[in-house]
KOLVEXTOR-977038 format. One record per atom (N, C-alpha, C): x, y, z. Coordinates in steps of 0.05 Angstrom, whole numbers, padded with zeros to 5 digits, always signed. Layout:
XYZ/...
//
This chain:
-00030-00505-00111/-00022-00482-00095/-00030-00457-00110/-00034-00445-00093/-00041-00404-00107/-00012-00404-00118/-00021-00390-00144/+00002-00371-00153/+00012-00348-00134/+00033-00341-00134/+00039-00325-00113/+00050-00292-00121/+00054-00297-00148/+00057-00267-00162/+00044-00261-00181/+00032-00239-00190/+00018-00235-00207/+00026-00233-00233/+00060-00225-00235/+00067-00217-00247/+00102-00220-00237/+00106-00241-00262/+00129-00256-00249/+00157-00242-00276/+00147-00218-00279/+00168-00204-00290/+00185-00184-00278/+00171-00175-00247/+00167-00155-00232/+00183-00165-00213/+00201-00152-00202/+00213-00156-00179/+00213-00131-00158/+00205-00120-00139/+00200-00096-00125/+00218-00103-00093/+00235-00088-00080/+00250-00089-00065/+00236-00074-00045/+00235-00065-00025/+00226-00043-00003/+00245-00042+00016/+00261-00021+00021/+00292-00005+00034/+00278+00006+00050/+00288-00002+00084/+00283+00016+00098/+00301+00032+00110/+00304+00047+00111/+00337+00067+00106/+00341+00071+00142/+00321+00079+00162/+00322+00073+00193/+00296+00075+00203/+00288+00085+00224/+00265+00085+00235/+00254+00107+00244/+00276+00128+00246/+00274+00155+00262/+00245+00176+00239/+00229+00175+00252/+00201+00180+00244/+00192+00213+00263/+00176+00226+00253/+00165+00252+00259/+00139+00241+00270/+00126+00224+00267/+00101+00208+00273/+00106+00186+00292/+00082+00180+00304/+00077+00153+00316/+00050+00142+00319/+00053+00135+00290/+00029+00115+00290/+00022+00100+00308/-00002+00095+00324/-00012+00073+00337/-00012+00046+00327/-00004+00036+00296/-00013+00019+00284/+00023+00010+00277/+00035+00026+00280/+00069+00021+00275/+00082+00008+00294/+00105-00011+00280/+00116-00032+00298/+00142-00022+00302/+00156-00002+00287/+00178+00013+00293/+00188+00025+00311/+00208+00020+00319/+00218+00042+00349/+00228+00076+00348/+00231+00071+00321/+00231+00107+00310/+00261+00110+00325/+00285+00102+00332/+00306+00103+00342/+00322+00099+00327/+00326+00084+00308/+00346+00079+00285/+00351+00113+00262/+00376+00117+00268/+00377+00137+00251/+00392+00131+00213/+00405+00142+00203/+00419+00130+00177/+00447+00127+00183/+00450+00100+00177/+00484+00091+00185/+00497+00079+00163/+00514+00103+00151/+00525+00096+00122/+00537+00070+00123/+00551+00052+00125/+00565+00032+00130/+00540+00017+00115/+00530+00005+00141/+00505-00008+00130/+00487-00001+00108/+00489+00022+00098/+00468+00028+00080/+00493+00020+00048/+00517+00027+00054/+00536+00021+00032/+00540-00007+00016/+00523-00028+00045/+00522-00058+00036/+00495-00060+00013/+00474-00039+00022/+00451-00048+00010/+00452-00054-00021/+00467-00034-00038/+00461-00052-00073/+00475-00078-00076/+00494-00082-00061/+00502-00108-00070/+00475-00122-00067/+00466-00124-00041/+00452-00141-00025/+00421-00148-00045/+00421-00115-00057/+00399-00127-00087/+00408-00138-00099/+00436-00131-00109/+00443-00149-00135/+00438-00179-00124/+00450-00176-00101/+00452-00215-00102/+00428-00228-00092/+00403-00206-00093/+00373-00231-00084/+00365-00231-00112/+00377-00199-00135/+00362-00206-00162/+00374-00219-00175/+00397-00238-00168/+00413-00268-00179/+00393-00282-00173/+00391-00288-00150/+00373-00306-00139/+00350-00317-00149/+00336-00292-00149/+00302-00284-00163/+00301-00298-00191/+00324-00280-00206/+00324-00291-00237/+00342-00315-00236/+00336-00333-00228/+00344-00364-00230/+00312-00374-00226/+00298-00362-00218/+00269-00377-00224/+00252-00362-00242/+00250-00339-00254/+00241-00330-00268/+00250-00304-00280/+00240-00295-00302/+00253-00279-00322/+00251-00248-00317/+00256-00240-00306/+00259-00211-00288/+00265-00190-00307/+00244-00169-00322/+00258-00158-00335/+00255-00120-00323/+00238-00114-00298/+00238-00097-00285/+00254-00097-00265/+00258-00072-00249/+00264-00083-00222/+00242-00054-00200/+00238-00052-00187/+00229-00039-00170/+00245-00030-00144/+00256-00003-00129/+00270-00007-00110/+00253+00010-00092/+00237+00017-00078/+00228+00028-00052/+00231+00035-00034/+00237+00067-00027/+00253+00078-00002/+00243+00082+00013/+00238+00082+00039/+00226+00094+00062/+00241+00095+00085/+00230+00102+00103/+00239+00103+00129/+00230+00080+00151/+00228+00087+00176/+00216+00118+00189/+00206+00142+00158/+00210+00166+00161/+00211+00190+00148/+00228+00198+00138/+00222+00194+00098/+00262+00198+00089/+00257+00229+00089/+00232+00242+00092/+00222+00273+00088/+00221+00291+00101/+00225+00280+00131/+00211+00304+00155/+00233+00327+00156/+00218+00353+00162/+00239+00374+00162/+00255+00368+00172/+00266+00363+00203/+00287+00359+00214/+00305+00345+00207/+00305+00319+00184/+00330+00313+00174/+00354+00334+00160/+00373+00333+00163/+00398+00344+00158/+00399+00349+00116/+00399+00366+00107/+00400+00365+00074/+00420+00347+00063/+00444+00341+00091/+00459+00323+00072/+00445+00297+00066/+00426+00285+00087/+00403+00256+00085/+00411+00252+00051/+00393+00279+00040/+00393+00275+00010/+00421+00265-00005/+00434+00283+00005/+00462+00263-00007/+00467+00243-00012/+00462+00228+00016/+00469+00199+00010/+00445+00185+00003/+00417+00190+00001/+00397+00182-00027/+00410+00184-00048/+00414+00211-00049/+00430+00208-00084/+00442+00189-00089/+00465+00185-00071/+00493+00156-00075/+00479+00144-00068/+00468+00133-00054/+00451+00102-00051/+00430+00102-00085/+00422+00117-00086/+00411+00107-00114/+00418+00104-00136/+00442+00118-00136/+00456+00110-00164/+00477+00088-00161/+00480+00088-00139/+00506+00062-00141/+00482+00036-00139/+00458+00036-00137/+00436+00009-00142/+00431+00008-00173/+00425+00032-00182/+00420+00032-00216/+00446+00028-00228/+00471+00033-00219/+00490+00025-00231/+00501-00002-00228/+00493-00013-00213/+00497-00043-00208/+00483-00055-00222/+00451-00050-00222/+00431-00064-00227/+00439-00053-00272/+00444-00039-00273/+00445-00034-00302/+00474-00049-00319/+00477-00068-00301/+00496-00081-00314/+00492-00118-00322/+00464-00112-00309/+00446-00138-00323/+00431-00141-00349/+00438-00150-00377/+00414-00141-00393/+00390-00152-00398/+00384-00172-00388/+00360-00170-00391/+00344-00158-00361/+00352-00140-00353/+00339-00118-00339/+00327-00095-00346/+00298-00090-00362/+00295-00061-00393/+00286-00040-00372/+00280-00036-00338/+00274-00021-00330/+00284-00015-00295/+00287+00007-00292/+00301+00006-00262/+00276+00035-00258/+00257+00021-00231/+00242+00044-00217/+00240+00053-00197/+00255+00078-00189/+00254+00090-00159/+00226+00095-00155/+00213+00080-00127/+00185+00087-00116/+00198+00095-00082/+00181+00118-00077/+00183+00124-00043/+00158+00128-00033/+00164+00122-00007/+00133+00122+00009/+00142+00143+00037/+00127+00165+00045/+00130+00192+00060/+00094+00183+00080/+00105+00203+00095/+00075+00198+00115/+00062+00228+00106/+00071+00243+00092/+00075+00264+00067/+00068+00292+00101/+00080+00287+00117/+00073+00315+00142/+00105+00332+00136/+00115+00340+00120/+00145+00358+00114/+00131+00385+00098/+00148+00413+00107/+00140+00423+00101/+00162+00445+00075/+00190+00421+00076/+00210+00434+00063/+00211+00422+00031/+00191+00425+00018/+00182+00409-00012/+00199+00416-00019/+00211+00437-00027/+00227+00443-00060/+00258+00420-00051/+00264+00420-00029/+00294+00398-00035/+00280+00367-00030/+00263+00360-00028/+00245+00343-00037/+00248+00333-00060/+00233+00360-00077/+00227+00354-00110/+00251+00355-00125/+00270+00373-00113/+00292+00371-00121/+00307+00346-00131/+00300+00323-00106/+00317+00300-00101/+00309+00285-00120/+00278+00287-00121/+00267+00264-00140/+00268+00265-00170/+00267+00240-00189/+00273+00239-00216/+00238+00238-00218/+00242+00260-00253/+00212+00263-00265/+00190+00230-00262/+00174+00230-00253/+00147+00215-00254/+00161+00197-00233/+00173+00197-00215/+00174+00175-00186/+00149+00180-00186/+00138+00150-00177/+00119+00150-00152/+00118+00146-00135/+00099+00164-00123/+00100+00170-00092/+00080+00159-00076/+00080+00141-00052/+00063+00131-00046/+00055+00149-00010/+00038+00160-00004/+00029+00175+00013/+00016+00155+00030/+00028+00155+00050/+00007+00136+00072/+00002+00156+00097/-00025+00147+00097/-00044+00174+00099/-00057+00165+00136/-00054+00173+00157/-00067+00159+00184/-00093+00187+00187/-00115+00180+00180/-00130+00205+00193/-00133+00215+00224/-00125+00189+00233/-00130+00185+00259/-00113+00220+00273/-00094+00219+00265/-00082+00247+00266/-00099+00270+00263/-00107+00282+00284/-00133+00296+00285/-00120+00329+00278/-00101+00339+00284/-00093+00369+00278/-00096+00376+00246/-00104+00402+00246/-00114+00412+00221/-00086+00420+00217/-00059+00422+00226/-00041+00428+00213/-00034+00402+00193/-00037+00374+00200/-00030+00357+00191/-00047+00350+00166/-00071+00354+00177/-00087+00352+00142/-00084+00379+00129/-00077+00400+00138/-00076+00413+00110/-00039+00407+00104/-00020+00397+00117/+00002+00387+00111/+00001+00371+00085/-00017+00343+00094/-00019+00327+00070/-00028+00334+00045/-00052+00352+00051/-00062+00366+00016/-00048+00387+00010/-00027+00397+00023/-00010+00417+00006/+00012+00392-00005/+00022+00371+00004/+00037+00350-00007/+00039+00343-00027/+00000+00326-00025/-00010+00313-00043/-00010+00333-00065/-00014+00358-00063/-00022+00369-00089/+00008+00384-00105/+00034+00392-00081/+00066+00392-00093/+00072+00361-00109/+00063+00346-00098/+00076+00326-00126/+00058+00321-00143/+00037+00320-00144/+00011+00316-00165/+00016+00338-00198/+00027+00364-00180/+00037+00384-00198/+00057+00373-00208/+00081+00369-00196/+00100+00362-00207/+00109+00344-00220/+00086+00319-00235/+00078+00296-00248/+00083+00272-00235/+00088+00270-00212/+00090+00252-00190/+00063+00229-00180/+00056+00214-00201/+00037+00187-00188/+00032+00185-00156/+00013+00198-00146/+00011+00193-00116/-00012+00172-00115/+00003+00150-00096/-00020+00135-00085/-00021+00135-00065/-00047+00142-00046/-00052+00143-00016/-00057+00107-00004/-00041+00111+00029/-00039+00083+00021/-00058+00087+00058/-00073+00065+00064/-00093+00076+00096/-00087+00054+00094/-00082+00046+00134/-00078+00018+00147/-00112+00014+00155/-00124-00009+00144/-00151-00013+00161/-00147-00021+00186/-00143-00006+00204/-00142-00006+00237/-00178-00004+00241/-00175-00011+00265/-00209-00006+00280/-00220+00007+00277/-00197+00036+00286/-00206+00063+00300/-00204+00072+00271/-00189+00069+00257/-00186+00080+00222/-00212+00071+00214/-00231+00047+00211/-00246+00044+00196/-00275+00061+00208/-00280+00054+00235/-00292+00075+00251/-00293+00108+00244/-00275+00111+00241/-00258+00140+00241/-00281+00146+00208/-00272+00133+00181/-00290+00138+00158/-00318+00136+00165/-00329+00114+00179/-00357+00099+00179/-00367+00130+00195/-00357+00148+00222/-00371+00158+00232/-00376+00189+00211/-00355+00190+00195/-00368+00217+00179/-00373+00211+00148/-00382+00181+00143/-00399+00178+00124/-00376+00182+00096/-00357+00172+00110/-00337+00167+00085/-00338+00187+00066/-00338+00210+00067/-00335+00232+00060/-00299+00233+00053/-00289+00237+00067/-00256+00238+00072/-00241+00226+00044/-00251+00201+00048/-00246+00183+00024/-00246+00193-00007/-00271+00199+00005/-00286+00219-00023/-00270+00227-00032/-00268+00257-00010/-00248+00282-00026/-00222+00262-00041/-00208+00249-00018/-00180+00241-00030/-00184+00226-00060/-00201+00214-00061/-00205+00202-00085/-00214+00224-00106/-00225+00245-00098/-00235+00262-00126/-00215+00281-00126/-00190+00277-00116/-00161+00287-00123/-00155+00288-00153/-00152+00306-00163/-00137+00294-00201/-00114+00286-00193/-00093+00293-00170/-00075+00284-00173/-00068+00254-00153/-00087+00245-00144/-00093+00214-00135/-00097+00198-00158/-00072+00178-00154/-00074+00163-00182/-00095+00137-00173/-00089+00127-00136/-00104+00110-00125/-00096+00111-00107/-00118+00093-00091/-00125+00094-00057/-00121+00056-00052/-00105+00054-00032/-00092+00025-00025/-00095+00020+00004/-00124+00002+00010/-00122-00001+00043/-00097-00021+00046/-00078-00024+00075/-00067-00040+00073/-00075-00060+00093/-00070-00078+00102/-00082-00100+00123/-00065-00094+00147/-00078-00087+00167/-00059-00082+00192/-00044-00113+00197/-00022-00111+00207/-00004-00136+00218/-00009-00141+00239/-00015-00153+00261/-00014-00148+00282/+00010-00136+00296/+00019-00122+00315/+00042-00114+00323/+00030-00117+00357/+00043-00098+00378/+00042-00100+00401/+00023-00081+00402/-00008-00082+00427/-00026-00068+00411/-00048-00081+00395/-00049-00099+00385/-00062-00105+00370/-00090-00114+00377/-00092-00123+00410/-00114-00122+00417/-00150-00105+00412/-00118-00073+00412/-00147-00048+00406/-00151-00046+00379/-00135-00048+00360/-00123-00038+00337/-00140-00063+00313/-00136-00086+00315/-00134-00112+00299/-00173-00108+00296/-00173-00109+00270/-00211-00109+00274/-00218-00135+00256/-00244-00142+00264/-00255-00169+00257/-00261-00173+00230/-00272-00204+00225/-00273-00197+00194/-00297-00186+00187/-00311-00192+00201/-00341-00176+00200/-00339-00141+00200/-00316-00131+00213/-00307-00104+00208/-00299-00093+00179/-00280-00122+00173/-00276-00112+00149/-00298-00110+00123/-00311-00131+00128/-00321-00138+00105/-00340-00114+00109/-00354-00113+00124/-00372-00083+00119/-00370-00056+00111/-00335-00058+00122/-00328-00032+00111/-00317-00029+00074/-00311-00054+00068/-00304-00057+00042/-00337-00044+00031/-00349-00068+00032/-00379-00067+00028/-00388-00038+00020/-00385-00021+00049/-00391+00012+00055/-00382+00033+00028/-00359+00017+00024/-00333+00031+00010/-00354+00028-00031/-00361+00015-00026/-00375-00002-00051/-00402+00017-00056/-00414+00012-00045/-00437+00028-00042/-00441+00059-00049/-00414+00072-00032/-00414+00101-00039/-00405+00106-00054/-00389+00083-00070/-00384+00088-00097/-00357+00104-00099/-00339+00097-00077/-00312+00116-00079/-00290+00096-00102/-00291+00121-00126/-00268+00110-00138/-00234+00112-00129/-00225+00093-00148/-00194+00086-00148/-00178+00081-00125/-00199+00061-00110/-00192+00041-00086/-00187+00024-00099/-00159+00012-00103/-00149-00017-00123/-00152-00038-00112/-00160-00041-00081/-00170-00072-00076/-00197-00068-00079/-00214-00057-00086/-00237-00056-00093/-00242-00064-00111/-00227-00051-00136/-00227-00054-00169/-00216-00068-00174/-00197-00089-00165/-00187-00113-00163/-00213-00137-00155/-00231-00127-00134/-00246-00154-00128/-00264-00150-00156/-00270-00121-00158/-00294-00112-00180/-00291-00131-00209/-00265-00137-00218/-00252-00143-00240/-00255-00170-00240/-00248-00184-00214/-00245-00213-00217/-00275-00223-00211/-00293-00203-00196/-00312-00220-00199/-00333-00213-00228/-00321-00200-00250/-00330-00193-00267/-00334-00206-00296/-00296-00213-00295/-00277-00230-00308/-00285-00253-00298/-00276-00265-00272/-00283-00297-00264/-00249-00313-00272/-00232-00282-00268/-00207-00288-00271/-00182-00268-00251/-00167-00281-00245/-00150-00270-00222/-00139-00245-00231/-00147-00225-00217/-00134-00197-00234/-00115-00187-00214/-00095-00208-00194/-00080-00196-00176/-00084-00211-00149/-00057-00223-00130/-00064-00227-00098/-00063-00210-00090/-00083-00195-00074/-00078-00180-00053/-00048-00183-00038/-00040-00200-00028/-00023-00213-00010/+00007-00214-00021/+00007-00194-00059/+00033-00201-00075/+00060-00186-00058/+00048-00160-00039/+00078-00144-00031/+00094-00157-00014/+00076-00183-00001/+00095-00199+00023/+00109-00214+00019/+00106-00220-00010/+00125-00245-00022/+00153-00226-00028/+00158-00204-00029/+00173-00192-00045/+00194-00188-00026/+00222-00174-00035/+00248-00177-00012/+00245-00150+00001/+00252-00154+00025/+00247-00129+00046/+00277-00135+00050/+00288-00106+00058/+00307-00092+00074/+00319-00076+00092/+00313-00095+00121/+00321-00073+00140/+00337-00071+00156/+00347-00066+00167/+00375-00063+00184/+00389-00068+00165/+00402-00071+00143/+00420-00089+00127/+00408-00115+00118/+00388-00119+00129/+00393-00148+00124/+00365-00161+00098/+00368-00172+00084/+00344-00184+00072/+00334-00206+00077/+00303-00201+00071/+00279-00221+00083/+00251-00211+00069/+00242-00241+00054/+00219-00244+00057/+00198-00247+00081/+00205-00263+00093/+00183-00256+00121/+00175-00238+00134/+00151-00226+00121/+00136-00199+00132/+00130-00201+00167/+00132-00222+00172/+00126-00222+00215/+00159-00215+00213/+00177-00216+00200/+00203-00212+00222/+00204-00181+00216/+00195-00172+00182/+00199-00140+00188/+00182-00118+00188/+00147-00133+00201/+00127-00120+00204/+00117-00123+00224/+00126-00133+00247/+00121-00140+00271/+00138-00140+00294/+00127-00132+00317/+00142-00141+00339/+00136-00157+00355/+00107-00173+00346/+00107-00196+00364/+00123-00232+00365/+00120-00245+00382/+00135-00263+00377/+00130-00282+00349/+00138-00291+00329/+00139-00304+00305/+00123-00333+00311/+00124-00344+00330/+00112-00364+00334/+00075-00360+00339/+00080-00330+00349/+00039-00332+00349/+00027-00318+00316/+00056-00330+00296/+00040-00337+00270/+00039-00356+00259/+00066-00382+00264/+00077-00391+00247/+00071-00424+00264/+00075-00419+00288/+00057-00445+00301/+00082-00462+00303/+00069-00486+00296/+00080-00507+00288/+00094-00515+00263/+00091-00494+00256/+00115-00490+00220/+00135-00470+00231/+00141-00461+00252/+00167-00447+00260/+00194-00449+00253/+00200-00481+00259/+00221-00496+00253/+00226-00494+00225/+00203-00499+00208/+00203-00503+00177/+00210-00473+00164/+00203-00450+00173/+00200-00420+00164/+00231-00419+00155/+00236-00410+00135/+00273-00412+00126/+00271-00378+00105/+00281-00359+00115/+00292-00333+00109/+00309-00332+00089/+00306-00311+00068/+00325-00318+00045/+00344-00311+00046/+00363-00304+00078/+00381-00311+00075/+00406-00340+00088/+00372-00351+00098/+00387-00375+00095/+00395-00401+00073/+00411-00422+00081/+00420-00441+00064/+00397-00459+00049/+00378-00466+00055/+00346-00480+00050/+00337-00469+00030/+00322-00482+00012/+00308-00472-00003/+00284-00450+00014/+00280-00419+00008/+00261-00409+00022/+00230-00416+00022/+00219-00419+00042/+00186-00417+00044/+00176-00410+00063/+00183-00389+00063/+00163-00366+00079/+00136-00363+00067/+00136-00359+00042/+00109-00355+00031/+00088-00376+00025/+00108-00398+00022/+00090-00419+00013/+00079-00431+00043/+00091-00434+00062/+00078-00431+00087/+00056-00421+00099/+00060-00388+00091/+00041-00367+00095/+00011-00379+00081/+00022-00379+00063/-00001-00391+00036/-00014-00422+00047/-00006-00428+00057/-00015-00457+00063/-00035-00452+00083/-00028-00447+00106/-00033-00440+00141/-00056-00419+00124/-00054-00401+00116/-00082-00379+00107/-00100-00390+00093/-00091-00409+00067/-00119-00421+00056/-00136-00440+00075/-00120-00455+00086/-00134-00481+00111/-00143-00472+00125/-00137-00438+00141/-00145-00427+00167/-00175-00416+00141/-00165-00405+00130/-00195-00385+00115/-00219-00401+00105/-00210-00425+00096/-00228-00444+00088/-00230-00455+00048/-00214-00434+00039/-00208-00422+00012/-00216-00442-00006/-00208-00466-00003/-00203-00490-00017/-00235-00495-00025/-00254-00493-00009/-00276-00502-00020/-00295-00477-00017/-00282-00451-00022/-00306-00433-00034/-00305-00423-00068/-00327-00420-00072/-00323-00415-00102/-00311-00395-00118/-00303-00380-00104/-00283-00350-00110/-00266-00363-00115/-00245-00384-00100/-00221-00387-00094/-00200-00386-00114/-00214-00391-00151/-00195-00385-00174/-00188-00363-00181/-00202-00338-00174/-00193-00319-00178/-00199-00287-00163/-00199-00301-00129/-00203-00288-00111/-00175-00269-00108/-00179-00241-00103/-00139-00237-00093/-00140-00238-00066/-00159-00251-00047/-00146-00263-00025/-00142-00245-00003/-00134-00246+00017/-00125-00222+00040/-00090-00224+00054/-00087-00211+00065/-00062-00209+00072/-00059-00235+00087/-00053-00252+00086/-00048-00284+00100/-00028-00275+00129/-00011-00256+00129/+00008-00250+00159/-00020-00246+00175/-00037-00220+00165/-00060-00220+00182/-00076-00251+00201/-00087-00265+00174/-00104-00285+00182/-00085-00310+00190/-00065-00319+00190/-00048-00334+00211/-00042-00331+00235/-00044-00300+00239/-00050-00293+00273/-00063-00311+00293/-00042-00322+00312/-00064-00339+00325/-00079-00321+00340/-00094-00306+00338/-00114-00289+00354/-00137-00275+00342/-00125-00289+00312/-00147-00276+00295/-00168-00297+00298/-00188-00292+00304/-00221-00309+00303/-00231-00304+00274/-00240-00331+00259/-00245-00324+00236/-00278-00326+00236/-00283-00305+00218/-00307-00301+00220/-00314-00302+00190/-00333-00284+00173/-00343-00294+00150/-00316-00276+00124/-00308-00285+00109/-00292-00277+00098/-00295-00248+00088/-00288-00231+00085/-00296-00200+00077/-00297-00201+00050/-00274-00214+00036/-00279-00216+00008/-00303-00233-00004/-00311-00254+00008/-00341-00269+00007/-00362-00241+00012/-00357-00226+00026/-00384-00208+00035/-00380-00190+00007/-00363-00185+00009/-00360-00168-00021/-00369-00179-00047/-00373-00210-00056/-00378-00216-00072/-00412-00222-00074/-00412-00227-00051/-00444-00232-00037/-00459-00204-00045/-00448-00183-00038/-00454-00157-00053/-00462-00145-00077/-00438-00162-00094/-00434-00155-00120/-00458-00170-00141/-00454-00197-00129/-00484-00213-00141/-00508-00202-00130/-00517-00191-00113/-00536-00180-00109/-00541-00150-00119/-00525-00144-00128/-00532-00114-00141/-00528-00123-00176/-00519-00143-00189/-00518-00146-00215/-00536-00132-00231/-00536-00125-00246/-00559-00114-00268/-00561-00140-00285/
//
């Protein structure tokens, strides 16, 4: 079986505090209706403490990672008190979590669609060097919104804030680069204050018909991405490494394994909290078997995932497969995904052909 973490010291949580969003992505499975409901948000540190019991009964945990988002924990129109109860939600998780010792690090990370234009109680909120992860839709065509994001990107860049821009490869997104010659990319990457650029794998959601692009889409655009030579794209420099090394420098596929939290409730299974289509046009005939960590069963959501994606991809007998990082497996279990030539094969097919 694939290893399934890269790094089995790391534990990383992702909080989604409600849904109520300033945006609407085409590519988002959110109803943007959920607003913040203290009650429920008051359960959430227990609810880490007791998956990082869990966790560290199989391995030696000596980080922890907690990840805030929304919807938008940033957009002007939230109320200043919002911040308040960030504040108390984050210290009553570090104060829980700091009563484990072999725990040597506790790290607040947040992710913004970075369109707010009220920075200073922002920066205010945040502790020196968070990082900030910017997920970036170009598809958003108003020049208020891109110069939104580069006055953003460049308030926390100043403020010693790690920004990584994070782009969903949607259709119309990869289109969107391909038609102005990946320029866009460019700039964001010749940011000083871009620490890195993170495509993510669209999920399918409802929609996905227009949205969901082939693998032959992908792989060319990776390919594209290669060629022009845009730095501090980390699935790039991840394939760059392993096919360099001839050693696993990372799954692509590590954030799905990790505990998600939404409504209250925790779950590994990225289809129950990245999707709104039905669970069965991923999971098939392993439906019955799929067990949520907060059920009684030993969990295998992932090892499932992992199974159904190597057999559907073909993995097992291509020669990458020791130290490939693989693709998002929720993606390629889609029953609707048609598999075509692997993107990460086209990328390697690349890389041998340009060798010096």
């Amino acid at each position: 079986m694939v290893e399934l973490y890269k790094d089995n010291k790391y534990l990383e949580f992702t909080v989604s505090l409600f849904t109520r969003c300033n945006r609407r992505c085409g590519y988002c499975w959110q109803d943007h209706t959920k607003d913040l409901n203290p009650l429920q948000l008051a359960s959430i540190p227990q609810k880490i403490v007791d998956t990082y019991v869990k966790e560290s009964l199989e391995r030696e945990i000596d980080t922890v990672g907690v990840r805030l988002w929304g919807g938008e924990l940033f957009s002007d129109d939230i109320p200043d008190k919002y911040f308040d109860i960030y504040r108390k939600l984050r210290t009553d998780i570090r104060e829980k979590l700091s009563l484990f010792k072999g725990i040597k690090k506790i790290q607040f990370l947040y992710t913004t669609n970075g369109d707010f234009t009220k920075c200073i109680r922002v920066l205010d909120f945040l502790e020196p060097g968070d990082p900030i992860a910017i997920s970036y839709n170009p598809i958003w065509s108003s020049s208020h919104y891109k110069m939104t994001f580069w006055r953003v990107l460049n308030w926390f860049g100043r403020a010693g804030h790690p920004v990584t821009v994070g782009i969903v490869l949607t259709k119309d997104i990869m289109k969107y680069f391909n038609v102005l010659e990946y320029y866009p990319l460019v700039n964001i990457a010749s940011s000083p204050y871009v620490s890195s650029i993170v495509f993510n794998n669209y999920i399918p959601s409802i929609g996905w018909e227009n949205l969901m692009p082939t693998d032959e889409e992908i792989g060319d655009f990776l390919v594209d991405c290669m060629k022009h030579n845009i730095p501090k794209i980390s699935n790039l420099e991840m394939i760059k490494k392993s096919f360099e090394t001839k050693q696993c420098a990372g799954r692509e596929c590590e954030c799905k394994f990790l505990p998600n939290i939404m409504d209250g409730k925790v779950s590994k299974d990225c289809v129950r909290c990245f999707s709104n289509l039905p669970p069965e046009m991923f999971y098939e005939d392993f439906l019955d078997d799929v067990q949520d960590i907060s059920g009684c069963k030993q969990e295998n959501v992932s090892e499932i995932k992992a199974l159904k994606g190597i057999t559907k991809r073909g993995c097992d007998t291509c020669e990458h497969v020791e130290y490939c990082p693989m693709l998002c497996w929720t993606s390629v279990i889609f029953d609707k995904h048609e598999m075509g030539e692997c993107p990460l094969k086209k990328c390697y097919k690349y890389l041998e052909a340009t060798k010096l």
